[in-house]
C-alpha positions in Angstrom: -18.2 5.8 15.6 -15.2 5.4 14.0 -11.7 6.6 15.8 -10.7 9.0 13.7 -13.0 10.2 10.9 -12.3 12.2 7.7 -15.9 14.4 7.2 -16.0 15.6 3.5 -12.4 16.8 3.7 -11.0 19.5 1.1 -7.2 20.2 0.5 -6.4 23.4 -2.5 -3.1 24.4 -3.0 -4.3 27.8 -4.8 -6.4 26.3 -8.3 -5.0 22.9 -7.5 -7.2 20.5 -5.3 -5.2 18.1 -3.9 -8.0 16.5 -1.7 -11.5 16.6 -3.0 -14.2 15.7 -0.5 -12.5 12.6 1.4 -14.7 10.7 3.6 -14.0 7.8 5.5 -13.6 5.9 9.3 -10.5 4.6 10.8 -11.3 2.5 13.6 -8.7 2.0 16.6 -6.2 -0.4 16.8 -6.1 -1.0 13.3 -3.5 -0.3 10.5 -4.0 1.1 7.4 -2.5 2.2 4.4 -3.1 5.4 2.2 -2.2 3.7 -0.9 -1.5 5.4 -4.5 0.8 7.0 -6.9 3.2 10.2 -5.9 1.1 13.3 -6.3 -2.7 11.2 -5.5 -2.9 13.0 -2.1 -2.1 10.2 0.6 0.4 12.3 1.9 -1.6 15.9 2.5 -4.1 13.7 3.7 -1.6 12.7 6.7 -0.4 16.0 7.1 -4.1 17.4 7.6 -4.4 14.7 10.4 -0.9 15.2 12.0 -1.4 19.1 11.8 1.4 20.1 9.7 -1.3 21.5 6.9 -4.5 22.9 7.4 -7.4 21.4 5.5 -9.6 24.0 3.5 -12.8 22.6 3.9 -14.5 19.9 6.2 -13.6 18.3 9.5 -10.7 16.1 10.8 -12.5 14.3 14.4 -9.9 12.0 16.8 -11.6 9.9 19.5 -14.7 12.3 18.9 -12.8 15.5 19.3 -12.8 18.0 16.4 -9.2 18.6 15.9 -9.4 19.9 12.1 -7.8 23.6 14.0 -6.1 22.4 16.7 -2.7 22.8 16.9 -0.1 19.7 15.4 1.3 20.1 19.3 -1.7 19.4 20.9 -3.0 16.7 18.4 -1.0 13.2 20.4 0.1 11.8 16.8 3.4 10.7 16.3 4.8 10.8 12.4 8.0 8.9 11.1 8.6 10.8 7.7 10.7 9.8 4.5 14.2 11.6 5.3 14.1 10.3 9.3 14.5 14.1 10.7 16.8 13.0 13.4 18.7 15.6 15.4 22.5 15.1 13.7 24.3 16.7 16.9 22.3 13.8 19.6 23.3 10.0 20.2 20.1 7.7 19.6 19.2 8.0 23.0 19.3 11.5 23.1 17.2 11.5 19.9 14.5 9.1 21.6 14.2 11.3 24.7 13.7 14.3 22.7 9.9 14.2 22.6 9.6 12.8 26.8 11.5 15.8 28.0 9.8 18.2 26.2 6.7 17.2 27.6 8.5 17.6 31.2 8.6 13.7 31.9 10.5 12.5 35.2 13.9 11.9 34.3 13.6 8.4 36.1 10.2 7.4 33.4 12.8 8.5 30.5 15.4 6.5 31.1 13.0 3.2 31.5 10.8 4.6 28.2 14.1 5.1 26.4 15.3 1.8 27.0 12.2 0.0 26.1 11.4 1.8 22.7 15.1 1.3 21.8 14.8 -2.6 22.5 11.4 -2.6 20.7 13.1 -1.6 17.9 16.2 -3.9 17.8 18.9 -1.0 18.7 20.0 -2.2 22.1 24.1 -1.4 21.8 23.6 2.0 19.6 22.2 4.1 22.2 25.5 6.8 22.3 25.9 6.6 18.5 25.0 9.1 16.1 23.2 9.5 13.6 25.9 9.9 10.9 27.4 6.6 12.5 24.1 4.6 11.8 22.8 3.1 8.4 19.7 3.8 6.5 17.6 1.3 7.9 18.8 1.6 12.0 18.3 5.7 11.2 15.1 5.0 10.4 14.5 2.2 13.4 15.7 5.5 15.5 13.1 7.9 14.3 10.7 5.0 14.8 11.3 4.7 18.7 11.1 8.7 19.3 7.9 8.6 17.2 6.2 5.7 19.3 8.4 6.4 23.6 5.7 9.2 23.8 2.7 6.9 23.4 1.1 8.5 20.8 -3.0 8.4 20.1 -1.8 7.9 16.3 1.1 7.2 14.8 1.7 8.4 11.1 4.5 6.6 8.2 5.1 8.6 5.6 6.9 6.4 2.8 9.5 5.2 5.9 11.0 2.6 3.6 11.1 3.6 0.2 14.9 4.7 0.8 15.5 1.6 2.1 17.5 -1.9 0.0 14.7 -4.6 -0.8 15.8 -6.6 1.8 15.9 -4.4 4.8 12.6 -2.9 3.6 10.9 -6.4 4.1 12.6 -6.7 7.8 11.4 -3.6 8.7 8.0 -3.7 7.2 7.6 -7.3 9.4 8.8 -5.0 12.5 6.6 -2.3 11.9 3.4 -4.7 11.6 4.9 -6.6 15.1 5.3 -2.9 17.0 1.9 -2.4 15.9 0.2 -5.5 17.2 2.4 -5.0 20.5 1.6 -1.7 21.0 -2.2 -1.5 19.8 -1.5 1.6 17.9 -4.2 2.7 15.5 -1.1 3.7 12.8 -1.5 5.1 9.2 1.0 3.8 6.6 1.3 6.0 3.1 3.0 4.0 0.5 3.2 4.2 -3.1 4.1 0.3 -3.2 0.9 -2.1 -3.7 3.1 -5.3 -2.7 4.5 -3.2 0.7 0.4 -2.4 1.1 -0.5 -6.2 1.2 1.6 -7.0 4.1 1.2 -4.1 6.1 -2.5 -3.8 6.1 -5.6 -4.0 8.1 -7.3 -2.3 5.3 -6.3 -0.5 2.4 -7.7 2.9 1.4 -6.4 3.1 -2.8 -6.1 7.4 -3.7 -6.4 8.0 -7.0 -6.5 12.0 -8.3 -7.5 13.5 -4.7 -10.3 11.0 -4.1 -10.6 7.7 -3.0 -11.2 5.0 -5.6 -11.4 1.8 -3.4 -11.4 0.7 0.1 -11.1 -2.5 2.0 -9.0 -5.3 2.9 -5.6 -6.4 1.2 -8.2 -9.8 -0.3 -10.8 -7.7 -1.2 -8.6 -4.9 -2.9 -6.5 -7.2 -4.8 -9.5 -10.0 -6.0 -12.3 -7.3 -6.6 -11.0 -4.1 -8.0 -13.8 -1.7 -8.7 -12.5 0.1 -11.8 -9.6 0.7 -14.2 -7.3 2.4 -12.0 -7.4 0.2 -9.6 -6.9 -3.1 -11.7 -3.7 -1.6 -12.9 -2.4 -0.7 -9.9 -3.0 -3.5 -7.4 -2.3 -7.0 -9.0 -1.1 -5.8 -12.6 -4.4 -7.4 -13.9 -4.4 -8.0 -17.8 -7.2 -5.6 -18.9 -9.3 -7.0 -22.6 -11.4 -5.0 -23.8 -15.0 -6.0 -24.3 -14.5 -6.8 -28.2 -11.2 -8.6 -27.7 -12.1 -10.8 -25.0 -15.6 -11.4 -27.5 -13.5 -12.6 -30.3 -11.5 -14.2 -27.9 -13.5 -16.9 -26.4 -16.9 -16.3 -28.4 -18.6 -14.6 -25.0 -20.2 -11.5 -25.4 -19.3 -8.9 -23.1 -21.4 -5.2 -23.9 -19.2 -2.4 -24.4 -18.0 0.0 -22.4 -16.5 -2.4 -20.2 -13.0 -4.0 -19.9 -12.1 -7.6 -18.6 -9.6 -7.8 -15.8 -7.4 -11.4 -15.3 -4.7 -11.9 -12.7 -1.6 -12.5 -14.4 -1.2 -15.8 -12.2 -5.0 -17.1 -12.5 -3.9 -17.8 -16.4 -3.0 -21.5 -17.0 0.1 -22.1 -19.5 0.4 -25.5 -21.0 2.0 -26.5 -24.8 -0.7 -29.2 -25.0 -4.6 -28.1 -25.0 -6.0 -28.6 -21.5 -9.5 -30.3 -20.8 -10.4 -27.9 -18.4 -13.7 -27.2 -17.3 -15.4 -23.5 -16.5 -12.2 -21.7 -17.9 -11.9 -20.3 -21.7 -9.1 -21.7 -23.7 -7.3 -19.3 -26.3 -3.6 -20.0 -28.4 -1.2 -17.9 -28.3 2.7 -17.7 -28.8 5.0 -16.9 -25.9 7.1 -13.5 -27.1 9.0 -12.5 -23.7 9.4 -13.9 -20.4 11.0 -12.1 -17.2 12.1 -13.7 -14.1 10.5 -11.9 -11.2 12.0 -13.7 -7.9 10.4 -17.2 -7.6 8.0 -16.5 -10.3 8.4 -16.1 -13.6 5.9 -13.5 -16.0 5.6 -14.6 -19.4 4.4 -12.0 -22.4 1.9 -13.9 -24.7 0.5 -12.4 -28.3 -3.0 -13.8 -28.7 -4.8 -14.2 -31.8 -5.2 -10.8 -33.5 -2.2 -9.0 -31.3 -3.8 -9.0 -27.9 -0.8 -9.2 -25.7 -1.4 -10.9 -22.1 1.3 -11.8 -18.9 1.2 -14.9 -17.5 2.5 -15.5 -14.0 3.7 -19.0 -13.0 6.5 -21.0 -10.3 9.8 -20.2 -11.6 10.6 -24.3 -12.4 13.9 -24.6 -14.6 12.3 -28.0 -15.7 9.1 -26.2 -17.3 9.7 -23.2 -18.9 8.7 -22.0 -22.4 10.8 -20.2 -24.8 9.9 -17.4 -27.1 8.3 -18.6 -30.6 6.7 -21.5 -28.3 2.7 -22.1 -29.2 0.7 -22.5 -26.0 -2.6 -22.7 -24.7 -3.9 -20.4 -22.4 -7.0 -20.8 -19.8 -8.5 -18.3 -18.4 -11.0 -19.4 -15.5 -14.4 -17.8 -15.7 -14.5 -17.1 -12.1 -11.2 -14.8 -12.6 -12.4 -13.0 -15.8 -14.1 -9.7 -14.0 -16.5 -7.1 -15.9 -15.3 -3.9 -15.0 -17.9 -1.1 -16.3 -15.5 1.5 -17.7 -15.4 4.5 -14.9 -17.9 2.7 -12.7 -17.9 1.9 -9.0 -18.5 -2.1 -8.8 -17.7 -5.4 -10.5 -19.0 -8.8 -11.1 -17.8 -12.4 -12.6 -18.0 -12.6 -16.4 -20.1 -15.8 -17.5 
């Protein structure tokens, strides 16, 4: 039995169904992220856990207890939100301690719990300074330690970073996944960032509409995507439609399905390779955009068929728009996707 388990739940704002008959296992320990675009239903989901909405149909169950009407109070779950929610007129500390003396702790077991969950989270030195005193990312390091000194059975992240500069957002989403390991804490992470859900995870749950298109591991998410949706949202596959890719490289693929290629499985090369297993099409390079260390070009394929090709960003090798290439695309990394359909498979 799985730690906490979602049984056929069903979330309706009035005609609106935000949640339509989720199902699935979380097992302890583990971390994992409600992945999807604003508005898919990862965050109603963790408010029907945490207790903060009530869930319209079906069961919520945590450590085999039925909680789906229990009170958010008597639940154990700890939640870090978005906008931090610290208390403006308390120092850190103060902050911290919040949730221990509410629950009548010794004032002795505070002080030590305090300390330690403001260490754990790299604040040591900020423990009489307020909140209006404190950056973005050490407000949200604050309303990290209050969520986790009370030893939650759960802990909840609702988008914690996505206010956050790029660089302090990939400190604190290392810190996050190192509490978590520390701690053991079976923790729930809702993102709408599929690069932020790679490095976090234990396994990935993708939303998509109020259901739940894909689960599994980062690997398995990002190399087998079961549909459409979730080709274009983790891994910006290049999606050819069964007649294009036809014409393309002379294999026929049955319509109704699309072919899916990782940008960075595509070889680029201004001579024509002898490559093995891979099909080799010429195109002409029309854009490229430096993205960090790599660098995504735009190529127009024979009849208009426009592709992005991910390589190393190498000053020494680098194409320039009007440039006639080769392209080859591994058979191993070509995927059939049935349009609308639940699995995939390699494409001969």
């Amino acid at each position: 039995m799985a730690y906490i388990e979602f049984r056929d739940v069903v979330k309706r704002f009035g005609d609106n169904t935000v949640l339509d008959h989720i199902s699935f296992g979380i097992q302890q320990g583990d971390l994992v992220t409600l992945l999807g675009p604003s508005g898919c239903g990862k965050s109603t989901l963790l408010r029907c856990l945490s207790g903060l909405e009530t869930v319209t149909e079906g069961q919520i169950v945590l450590d085999g207890r039925d909680v789906t009407n229990v009170p958010a109070s008597k639940r154990n779950i700890g939640m870090v939100f978005q906008q931090y929610s610290l208390f403006p007129n308390m120092t850190v500390e103060q902050n911290v301690a919040f949730g221990l003396k509410m629950k009548k702790v010794d004032p002795a077991t505070i002080e030590r719990k305090v300390a330690e969950a403001i260490a754990m989270v790299e604040l040591s030195g900020k423990e009489k300074a307020y909140p209006s005193s404190l950056s973005g990312g050490q407000q949200q390091r604050a309303a990290l330690a209050r969520s986790i000194v009370t030893e939650p059975a759960v802990l909840l992240l609702d988008e914690p970073l996505s206010a956050i500069d790029a660089k302090l957002r990939k400190a604190l989403q290392s810190r996050i996944r190192e509490i978590h390991q520390e701690l053991g804490l079976t923790t729930i992470f809702v993102t709408h960032d599929q690069d932020e859900a790679m490095v976090m995870s234990d396994v990935i749950q993708l939303f998509h509409s109020g259901r739940i298109e894909q689960a599994g591991s980062p690997v398995e998410v990002y190399t087998s995507p079961v549909s459409e949706f979730a080709a274009s949202f983790i891994g910006s596959y290049n999606q050819l439609s069964a007649s294009d890719f036809t014409a393309l490289t002379g294999v026929p693929v049955p319509q109704g399905n699309v072919i899916a290629i990782r940008p960075e499985t595509i070889g680029i090369s201004r001579e024509r390779p002898d490559e093995k297993d891979a099909h080799l099409v010429d195109g002409t390079v029309v854009d490229s955009t430096p993205r960090g260390n790599v660098l995504r070009y735009t190529v127009r394929l024979e009849g208009g068929t426009t592709v992005f090709v991910d390589v190393l960003f190498r000053s020494f090798h680098m194409f320039d728009r009007g440039n006639k290439v080769y392209l080859s695309l591994p058979e191993r990394d070509c995927l059939v996707i049935p349009v609308n359909a639940a699995s995939a498979r390699t494409a001969a």
